[in-house]
N, CA, C and O atoms as a DFTB+ gen file, in Angstrom:
672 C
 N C O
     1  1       5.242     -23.133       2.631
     2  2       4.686     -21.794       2.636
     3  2       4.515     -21.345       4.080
     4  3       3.817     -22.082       4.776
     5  1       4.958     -20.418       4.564
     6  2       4.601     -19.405       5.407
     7  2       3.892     -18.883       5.634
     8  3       3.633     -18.062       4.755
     9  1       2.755     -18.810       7.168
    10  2       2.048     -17.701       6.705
    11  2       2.522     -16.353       7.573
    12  3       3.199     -16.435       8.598
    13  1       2.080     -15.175       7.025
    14  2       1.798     -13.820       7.817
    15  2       1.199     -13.061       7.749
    16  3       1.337     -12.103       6.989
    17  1       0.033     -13.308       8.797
    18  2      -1.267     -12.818       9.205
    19  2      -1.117     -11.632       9.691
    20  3      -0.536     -11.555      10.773
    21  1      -1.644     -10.255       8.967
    22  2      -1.189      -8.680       9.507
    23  2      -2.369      -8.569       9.492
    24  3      -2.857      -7.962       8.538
    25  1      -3.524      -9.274      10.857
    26  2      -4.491      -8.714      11.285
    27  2      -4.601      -9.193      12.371
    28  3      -4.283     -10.340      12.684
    29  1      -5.226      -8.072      13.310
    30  2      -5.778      -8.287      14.767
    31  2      -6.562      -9.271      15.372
    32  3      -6.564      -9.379      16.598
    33  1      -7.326     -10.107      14.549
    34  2      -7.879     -10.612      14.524
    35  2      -7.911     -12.182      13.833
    36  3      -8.858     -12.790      13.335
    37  1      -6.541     -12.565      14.005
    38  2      -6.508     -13.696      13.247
    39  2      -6.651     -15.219      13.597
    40  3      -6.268     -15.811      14.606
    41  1      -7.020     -15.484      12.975
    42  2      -7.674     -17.306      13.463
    43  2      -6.528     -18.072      14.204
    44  3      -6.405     -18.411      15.381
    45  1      -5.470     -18.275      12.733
    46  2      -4.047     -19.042      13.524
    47  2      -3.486     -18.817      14.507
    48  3      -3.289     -19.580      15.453
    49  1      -3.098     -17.486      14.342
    50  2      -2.205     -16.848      15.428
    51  2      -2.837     -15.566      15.945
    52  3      -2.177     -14.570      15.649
    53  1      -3.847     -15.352      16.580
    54  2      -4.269     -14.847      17.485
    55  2      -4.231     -12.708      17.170
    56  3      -4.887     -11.796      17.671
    57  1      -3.228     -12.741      16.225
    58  2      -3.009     -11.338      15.839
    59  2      -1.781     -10.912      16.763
    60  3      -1.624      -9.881      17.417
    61  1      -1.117     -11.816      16.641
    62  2       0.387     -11.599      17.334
    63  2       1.691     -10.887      15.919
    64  3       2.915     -10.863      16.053
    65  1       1.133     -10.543      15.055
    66  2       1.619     -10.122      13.832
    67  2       1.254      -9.083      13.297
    68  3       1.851      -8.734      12.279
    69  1       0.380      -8.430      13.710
    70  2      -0.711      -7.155      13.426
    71  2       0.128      -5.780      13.237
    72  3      -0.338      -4.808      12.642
    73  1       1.485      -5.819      13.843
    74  2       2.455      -4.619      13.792
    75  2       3.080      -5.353      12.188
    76  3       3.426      -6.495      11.885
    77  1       3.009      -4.190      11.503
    78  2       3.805      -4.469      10.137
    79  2       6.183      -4.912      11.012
    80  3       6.934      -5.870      10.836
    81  1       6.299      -3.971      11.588
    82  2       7.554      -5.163      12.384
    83  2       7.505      -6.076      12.919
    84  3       8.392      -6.918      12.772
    85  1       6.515      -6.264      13.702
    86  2       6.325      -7.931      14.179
    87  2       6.377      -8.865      13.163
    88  3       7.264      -9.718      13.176
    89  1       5.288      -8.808      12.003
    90  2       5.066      -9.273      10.721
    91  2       6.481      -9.648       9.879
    92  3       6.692     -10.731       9.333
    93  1       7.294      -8.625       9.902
    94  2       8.588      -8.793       9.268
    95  2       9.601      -9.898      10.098
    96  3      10.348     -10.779       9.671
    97  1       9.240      -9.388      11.635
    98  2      10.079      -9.963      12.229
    99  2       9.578     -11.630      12.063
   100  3      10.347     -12.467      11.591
   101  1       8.678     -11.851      12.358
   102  2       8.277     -13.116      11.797
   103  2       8.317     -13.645      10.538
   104  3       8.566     -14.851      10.536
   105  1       8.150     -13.126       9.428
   106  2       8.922     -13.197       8.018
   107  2       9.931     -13.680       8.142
   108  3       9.953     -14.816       7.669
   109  1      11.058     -13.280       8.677
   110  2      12.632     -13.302       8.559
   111  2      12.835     -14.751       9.571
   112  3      13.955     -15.262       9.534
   113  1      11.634     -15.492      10.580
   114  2      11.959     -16.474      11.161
   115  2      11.300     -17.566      10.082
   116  3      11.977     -18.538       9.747
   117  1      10.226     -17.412       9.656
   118  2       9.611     -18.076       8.578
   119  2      10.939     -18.785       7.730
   120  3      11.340     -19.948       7.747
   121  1      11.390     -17.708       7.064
   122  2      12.414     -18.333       6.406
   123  2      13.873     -18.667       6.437
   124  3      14.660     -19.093       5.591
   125  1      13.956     -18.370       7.548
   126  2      15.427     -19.006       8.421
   127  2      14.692     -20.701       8.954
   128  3      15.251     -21.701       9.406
   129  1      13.493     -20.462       8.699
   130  2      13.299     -21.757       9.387
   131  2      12.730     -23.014       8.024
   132  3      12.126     -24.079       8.150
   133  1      13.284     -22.244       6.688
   134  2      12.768     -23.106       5.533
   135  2      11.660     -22.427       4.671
   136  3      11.640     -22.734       3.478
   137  1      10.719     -21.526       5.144
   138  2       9.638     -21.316       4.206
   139  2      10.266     -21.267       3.062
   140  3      11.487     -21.193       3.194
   141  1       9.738     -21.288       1.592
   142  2      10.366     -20.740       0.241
   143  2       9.222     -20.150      -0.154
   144  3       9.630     -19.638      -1.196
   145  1       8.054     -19.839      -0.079
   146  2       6.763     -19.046      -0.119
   147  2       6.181     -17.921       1.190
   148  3       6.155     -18.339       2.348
   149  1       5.831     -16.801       0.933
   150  2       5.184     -16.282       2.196
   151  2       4.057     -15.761       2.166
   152  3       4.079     -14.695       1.552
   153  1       2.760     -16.128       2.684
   154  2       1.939     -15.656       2.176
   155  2       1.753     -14.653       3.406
   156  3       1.995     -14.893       4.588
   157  1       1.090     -13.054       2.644
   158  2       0.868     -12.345       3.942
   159  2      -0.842     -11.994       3.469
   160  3      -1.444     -11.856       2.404
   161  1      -1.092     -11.962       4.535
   162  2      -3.231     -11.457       4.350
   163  2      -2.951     -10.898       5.786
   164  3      -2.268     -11.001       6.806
   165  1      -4.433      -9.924       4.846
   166  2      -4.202      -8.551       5.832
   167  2      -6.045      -8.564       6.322
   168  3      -6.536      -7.661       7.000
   169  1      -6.748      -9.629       5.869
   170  2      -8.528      -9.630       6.850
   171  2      -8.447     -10.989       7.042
   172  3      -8.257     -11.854       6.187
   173  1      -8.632     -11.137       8.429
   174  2      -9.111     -12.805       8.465
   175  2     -10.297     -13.148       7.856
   176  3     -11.107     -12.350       7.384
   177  1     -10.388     -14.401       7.874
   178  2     -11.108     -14.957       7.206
   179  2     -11.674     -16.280       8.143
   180  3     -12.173     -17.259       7.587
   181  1     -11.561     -16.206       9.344
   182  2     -11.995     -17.101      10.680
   183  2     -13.598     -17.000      10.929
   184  3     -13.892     -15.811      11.058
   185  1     -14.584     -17.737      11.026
   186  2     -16.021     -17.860      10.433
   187  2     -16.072     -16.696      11.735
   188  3     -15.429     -16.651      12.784
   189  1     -17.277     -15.666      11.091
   190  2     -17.704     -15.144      11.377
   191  2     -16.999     -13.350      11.808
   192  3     -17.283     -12.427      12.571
   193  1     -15.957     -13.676      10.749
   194  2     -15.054     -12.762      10.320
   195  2     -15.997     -11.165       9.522
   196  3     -16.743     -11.471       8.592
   197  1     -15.950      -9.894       9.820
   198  2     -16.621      -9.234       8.714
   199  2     -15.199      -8.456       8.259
   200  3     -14.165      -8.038       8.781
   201  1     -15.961      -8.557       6.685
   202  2     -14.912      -8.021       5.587
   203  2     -14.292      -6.664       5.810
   204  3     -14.955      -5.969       6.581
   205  1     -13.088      -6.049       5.294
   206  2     -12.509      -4.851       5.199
   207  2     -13.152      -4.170       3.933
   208  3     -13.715      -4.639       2.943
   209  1     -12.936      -3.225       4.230
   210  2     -12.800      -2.246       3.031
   211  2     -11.320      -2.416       2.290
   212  3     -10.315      -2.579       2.981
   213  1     -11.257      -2.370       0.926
   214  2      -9.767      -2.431       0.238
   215  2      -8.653      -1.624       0.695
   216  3      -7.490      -1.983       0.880
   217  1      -9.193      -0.450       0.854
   218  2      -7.954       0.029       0.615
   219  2      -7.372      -0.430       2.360
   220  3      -6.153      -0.586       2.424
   221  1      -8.091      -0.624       3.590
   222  2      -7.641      -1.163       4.930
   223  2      -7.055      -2.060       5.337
   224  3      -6.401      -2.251       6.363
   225  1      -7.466      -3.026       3.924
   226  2      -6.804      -4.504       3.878
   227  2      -5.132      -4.442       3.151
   228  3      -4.092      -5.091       3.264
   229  1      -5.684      -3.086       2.259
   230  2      -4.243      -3.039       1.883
   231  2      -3.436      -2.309       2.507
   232  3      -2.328      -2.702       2.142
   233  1      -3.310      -1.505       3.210
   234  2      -2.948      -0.933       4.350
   235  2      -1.810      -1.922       4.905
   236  3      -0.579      -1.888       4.926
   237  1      -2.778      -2.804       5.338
   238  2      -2.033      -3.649       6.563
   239  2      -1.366      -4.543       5.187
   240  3      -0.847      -3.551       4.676
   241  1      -1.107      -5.347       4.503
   242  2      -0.339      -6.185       3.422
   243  2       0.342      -5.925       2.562
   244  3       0.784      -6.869       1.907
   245  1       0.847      -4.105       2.069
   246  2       1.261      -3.883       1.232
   247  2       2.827      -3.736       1.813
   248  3       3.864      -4.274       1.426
   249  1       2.524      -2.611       3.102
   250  2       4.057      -2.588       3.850
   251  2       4.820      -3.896       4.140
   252  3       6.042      -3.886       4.287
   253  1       4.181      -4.874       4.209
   254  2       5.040      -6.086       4.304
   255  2       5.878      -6.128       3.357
   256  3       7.095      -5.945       3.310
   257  1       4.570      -6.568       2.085
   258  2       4.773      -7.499       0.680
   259  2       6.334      -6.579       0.013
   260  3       7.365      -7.112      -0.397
   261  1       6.004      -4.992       0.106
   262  2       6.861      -4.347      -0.268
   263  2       8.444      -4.623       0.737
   264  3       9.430      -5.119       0.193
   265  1       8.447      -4.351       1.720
   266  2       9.308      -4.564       2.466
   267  2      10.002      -5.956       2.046
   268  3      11.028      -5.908       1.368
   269  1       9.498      -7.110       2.409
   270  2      10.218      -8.623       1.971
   271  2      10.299      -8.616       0.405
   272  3      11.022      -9.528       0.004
   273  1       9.708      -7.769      -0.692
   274  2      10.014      -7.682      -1.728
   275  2      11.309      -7.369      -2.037
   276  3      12.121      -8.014      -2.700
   277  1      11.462      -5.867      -1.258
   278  2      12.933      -5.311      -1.693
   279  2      14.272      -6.024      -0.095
   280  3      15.281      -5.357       0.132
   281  1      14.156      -6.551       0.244
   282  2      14.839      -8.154       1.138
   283  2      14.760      -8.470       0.514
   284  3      15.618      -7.958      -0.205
   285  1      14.224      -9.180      -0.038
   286  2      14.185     -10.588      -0.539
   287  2      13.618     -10.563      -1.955
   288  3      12.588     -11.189      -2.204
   289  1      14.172      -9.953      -2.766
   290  2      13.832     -10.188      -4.214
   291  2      13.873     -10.874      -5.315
   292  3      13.857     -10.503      -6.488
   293  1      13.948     -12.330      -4.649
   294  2      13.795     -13.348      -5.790
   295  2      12.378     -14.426      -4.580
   296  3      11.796     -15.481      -4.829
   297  1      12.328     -13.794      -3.726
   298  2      11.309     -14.953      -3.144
   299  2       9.822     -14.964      -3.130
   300  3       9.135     -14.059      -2.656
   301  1       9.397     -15.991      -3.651
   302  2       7.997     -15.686      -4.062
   303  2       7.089     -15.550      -2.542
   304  3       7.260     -16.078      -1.443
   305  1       6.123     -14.640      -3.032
   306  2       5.650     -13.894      -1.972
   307  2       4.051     -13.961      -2.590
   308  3       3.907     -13.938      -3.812
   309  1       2.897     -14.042      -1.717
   310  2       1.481     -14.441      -1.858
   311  2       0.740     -13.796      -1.171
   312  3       0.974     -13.744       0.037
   313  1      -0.573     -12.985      -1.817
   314  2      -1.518     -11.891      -0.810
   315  2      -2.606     -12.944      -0.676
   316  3      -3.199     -13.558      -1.563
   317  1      -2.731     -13.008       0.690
   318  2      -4.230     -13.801       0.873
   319  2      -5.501     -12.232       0.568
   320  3      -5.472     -11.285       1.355
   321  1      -6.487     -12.248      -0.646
   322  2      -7.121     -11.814      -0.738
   323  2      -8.703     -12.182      -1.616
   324  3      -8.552     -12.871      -2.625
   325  1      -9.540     -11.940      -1.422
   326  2     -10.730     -12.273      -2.085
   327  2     -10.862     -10.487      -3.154
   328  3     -11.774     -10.430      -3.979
   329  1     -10.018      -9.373      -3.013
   330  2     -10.404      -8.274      -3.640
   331  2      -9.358      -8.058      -4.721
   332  3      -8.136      -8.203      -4.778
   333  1     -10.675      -7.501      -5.876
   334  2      -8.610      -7.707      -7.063
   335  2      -8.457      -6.194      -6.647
   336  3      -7.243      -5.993      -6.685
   337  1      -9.031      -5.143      -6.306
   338  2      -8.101      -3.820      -5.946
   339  2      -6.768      -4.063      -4.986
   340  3      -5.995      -3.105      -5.012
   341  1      -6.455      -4.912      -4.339
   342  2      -5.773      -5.729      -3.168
   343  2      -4.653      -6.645      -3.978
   344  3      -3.427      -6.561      -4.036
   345  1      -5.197      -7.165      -4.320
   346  2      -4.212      -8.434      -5.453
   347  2      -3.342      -7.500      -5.955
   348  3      -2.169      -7.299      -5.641
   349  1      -4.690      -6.427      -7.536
   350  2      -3.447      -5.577      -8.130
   351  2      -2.434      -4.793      -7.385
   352  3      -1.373      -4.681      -7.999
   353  1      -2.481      -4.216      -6.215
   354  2      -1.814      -3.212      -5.453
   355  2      -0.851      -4.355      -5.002
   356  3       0.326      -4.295      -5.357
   357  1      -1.239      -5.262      -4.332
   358  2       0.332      -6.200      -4.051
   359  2       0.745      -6.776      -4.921
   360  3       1.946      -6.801      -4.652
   361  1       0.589      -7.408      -6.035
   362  2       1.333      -7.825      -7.523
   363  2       2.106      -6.682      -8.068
   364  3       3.269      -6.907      -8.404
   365  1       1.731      -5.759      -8.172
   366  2       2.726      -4.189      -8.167
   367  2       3.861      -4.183      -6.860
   368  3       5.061      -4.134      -7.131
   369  1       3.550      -4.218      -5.906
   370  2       4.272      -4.609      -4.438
   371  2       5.572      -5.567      -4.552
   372  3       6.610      -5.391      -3.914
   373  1       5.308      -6.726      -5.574
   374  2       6.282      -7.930      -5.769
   375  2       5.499      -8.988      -5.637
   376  3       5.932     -10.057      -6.068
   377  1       4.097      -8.943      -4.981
   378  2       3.547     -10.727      -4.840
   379  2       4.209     -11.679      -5.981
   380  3       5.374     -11.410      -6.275
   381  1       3.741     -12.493      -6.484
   382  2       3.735     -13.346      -7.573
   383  2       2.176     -14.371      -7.327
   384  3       1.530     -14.945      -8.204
   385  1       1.962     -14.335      -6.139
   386  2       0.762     -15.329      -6.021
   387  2      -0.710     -14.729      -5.119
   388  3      -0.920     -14.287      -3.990
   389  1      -1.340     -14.949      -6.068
   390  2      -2.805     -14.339      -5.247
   391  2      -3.834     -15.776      -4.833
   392  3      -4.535     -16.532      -5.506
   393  1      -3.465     -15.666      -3.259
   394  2      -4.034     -16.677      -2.679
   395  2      -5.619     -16.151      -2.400
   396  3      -5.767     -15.224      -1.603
   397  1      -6.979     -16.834      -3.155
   398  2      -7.914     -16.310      -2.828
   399  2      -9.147     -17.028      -1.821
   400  3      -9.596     -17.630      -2.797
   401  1      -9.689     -17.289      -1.162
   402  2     -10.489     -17.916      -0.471
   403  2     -11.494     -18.105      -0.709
   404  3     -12.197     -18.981      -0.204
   405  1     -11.892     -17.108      -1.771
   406  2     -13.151     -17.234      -2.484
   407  2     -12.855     -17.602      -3.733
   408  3     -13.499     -16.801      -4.411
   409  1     -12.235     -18.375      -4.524
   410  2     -11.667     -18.790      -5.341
   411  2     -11.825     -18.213      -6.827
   412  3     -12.159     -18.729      -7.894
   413  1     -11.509     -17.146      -6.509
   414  2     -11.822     -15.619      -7.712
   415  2     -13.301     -15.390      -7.623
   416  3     -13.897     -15.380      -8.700
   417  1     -13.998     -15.203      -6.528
   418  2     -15.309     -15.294      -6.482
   419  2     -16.023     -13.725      -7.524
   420  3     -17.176     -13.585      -7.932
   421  1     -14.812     -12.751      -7.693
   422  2     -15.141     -11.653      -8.120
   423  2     -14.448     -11.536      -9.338
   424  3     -13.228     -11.501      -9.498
   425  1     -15.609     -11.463     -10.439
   426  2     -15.289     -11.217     -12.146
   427  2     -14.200     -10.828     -12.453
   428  3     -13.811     -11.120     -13.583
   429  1     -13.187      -9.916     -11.435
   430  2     -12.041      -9.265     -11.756
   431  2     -11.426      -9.671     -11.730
   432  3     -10.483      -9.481     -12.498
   433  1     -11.457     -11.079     -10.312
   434  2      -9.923     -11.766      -9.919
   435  2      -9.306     -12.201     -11.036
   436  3      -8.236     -11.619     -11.212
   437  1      -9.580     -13.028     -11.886
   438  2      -8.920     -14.404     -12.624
   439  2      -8.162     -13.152     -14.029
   440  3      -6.978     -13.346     -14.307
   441  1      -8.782     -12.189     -14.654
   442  2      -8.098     -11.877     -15.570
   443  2      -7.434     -10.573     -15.229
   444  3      -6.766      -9.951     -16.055
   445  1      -7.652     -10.131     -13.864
   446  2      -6.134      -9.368     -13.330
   447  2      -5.198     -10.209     -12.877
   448  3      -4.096      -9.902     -13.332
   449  1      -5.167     -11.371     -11.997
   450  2      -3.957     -12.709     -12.129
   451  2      -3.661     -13.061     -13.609
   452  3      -2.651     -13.752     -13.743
   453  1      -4.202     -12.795     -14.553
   454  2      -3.826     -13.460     -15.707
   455  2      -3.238     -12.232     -16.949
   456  3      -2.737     -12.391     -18.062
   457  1      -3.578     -10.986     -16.144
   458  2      -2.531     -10.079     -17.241
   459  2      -1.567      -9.401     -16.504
   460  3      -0.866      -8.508     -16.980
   461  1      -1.479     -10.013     -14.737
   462  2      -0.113     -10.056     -14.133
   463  2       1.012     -11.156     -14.153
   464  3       2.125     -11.129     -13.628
   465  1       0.433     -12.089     -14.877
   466  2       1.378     -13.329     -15.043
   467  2       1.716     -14.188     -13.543
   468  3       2.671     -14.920     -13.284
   469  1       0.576     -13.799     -12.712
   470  2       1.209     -14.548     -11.162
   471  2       0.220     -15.974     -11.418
   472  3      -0.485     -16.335     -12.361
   473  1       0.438     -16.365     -10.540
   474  2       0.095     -17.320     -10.190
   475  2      -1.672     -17.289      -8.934
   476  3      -1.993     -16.359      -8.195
   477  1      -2.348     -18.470      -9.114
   478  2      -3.821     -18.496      -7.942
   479  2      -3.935     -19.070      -7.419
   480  3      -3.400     -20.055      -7.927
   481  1      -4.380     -19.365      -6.407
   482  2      -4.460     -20.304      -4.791
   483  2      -6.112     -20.355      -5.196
   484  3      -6.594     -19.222      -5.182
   485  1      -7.015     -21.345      -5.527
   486  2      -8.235     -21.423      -5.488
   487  2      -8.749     -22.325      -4.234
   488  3      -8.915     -23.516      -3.969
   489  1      -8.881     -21.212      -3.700
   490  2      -9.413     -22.121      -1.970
   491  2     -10.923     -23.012      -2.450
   492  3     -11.272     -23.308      -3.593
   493  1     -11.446     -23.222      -1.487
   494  2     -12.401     -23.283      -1.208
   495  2     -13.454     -23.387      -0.203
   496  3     -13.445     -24.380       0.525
   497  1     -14.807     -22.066       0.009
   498  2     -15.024     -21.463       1.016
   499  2     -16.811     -21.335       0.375
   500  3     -17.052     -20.799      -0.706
   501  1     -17.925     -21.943       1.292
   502  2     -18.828     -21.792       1.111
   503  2     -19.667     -20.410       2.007
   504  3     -19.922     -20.351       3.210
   505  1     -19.985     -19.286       0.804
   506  2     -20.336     -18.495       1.768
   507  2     -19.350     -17.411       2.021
   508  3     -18.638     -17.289       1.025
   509  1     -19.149     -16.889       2.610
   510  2     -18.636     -15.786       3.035
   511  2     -18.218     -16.178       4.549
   512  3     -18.760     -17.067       5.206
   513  1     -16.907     -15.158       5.082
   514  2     -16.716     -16.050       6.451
   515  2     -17.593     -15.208       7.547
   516  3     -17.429     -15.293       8.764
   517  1     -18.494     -14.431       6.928
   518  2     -19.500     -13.943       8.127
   519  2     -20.624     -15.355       8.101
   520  3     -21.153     -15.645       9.174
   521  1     -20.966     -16.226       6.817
   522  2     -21.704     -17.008       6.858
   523  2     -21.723     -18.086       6.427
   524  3     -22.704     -18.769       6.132
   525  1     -20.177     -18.430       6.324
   526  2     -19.581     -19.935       6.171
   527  2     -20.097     -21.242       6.773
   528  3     -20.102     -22.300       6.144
   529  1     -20.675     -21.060       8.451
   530  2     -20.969     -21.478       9.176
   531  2     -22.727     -22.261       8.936
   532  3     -23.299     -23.282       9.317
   533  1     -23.020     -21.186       8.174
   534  2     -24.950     -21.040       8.077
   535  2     -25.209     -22.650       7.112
   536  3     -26.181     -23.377       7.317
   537  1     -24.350     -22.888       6.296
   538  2     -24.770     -24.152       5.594
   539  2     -23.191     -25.192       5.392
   540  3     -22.215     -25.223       4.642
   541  1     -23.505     -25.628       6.091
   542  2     -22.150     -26.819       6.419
   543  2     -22.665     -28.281       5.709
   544  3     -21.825     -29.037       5.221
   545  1     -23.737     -28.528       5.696
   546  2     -23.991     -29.968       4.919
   547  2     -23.805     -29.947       3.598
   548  3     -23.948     -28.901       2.965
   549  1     -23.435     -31.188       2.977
   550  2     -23.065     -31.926       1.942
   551  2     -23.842     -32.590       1.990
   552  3     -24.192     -33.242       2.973
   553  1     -24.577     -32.579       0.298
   554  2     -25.019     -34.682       0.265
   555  2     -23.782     -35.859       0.088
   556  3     -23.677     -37.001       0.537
   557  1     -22.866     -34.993      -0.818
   558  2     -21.297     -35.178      -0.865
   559  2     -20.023     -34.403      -0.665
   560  3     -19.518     -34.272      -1.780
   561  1     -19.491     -33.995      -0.011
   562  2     -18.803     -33.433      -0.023
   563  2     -17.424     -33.404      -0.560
   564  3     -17.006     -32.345      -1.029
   565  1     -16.595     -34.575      -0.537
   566  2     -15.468     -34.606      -1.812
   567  2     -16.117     -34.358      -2.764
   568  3     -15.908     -33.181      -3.058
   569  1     -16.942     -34.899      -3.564
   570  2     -17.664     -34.471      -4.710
   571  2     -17.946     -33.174      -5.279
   572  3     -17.642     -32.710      -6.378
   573  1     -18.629     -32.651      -4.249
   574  2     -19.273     -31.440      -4.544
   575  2     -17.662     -30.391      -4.941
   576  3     -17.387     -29.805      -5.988
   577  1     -16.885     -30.488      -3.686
   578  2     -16.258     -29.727      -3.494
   579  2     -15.043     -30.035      -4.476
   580  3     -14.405     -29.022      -4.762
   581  1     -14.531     -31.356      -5.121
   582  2     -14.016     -31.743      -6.416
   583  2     -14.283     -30.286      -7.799
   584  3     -13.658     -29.480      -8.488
   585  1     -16.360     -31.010      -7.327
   586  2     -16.404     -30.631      -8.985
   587  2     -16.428     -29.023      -8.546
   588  3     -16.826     -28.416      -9.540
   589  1     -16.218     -28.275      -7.679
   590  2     -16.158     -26.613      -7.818
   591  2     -14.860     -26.265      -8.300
   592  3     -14.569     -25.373      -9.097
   593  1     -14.013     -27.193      -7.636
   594  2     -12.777     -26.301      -7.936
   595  2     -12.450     -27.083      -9.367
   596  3     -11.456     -26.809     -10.039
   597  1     -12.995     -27.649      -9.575
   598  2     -12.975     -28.054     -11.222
   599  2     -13.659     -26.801     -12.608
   600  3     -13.353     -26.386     -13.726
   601  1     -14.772     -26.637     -11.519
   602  2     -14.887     -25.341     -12.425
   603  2     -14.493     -24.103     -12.209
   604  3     -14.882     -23.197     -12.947
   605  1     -13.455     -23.824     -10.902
   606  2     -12.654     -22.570     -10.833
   607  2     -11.427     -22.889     -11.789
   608  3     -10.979     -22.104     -12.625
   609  1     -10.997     -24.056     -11.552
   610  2      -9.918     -23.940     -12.479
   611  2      -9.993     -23.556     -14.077
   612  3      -9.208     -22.860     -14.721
   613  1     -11.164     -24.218     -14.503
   614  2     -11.638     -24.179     -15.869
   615  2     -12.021     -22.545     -16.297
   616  3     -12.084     -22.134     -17.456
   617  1     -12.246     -21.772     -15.121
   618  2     -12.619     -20.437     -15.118
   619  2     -11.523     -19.764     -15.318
   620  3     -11.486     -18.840     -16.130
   621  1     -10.325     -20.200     -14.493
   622  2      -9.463     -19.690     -14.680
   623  2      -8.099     -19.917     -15.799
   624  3      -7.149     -19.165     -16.019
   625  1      -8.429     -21.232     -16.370
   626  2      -7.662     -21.289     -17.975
   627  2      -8.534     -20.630     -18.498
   628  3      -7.988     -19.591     -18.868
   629  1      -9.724     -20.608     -18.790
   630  2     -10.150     -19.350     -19.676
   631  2     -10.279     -18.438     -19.455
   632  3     -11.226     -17.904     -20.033
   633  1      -9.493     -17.599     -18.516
   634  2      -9.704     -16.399     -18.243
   635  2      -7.688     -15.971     -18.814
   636  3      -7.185     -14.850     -18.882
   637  1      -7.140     -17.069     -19.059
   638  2      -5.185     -17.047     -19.990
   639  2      -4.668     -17.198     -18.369
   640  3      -3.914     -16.272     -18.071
   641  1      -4.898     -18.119     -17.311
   642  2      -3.621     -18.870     -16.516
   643  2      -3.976     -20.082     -16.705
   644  3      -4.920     -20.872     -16.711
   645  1      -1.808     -19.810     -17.003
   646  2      -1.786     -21.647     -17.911
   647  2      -2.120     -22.101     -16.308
   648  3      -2.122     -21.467     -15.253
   649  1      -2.438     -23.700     -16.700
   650  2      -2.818     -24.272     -15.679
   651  2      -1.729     -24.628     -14.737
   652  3      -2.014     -24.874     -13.565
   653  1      -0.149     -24.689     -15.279
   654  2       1.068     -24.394     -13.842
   655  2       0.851     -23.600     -12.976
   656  3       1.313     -23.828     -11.858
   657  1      -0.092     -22.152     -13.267
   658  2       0.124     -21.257     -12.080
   659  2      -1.556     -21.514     -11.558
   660  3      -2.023     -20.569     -10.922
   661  1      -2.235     -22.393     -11.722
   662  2      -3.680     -22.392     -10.441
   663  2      -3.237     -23.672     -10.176
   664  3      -3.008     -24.667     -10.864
   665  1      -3.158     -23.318      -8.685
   666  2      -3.106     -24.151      -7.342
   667  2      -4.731     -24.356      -7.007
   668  3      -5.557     -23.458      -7.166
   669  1      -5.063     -25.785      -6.482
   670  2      -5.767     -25.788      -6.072
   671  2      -5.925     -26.485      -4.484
   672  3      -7.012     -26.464      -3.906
């Protein structure tokens, strides 16, 4: 998987991608260089990150998703987002995969992925990334963090994705 970060502000790469052509242009090295996935997110999510508004986030991720959609129209393509107004607008776009960080933290995510037929990335992220930072201890931490995404997944077969399409 690939990533492409279309914000100013990004953790990995510094916001060297923030021009929707840069973004592409990096797309097109992504997968000359092997990617078979691309994920593009349009708000970082680097601690102490504050959130977008939807429609800003989609702004910056839709001109991609659309763009490498109609390029590249058999290649699966992934919105890093925590908002389903964002998800739905790029699953319309061509996504196939809604990578979330908050691991459908919002009632909407799991059964708009599940009456788009894509596929979910269930991260896992304590907090918000303005306050990810504020509680970092574990009494266990494989554990803890096991049994959450045990119950995102379980959230998300009952919300109708077969369990092939949640990634965890």
């Amino acid at each position: 998987m690939g990533i492409v970060n279309v914000t100013p502000d990004s953790f990995s790469d510094g916001g060297r991608f923030s021009d929707p052509v840069r973004a592409l242009a990096h797309a097109e090295v992504l997968l000359a260089e092997g990617a078979d996935i691309l994920d593009v997110g349009g708000e970082s999510t680097r601690p102490g990150a504050q959130p977008l508004a939807p429609d800003h986030e989609a702004s910056r991720v839709l001109p991609v998703i659309a763009a490498l959609h109609e390029r590249h129209p058999e290649l699966l393509l992934s919105v890093d987002t925590s908002k389903p107004e964002v998800a739905a607008a790029a699953l319309r776009a061509g996504a196939k995969i809604v990578n979330d960080v908050t691991a459908a933290g919002d009632p909407a995510m799991l059964p708009l992925v599940a009456a788009g037929g894509a596929a979910i990335v269930l991260m896992h992220m304590r907090g918000t990334p303005g306050t990810m930072q504020d509680d970092t201890s574990y009494a266990d931490v494989l554990a803890e963090v096991v049994a959450r995404r045990g119950e995102r997944a379980a959230a998300a077969r009952s919300a109708g994705i077969p369990a092939e399409r949640i990634w965890l």
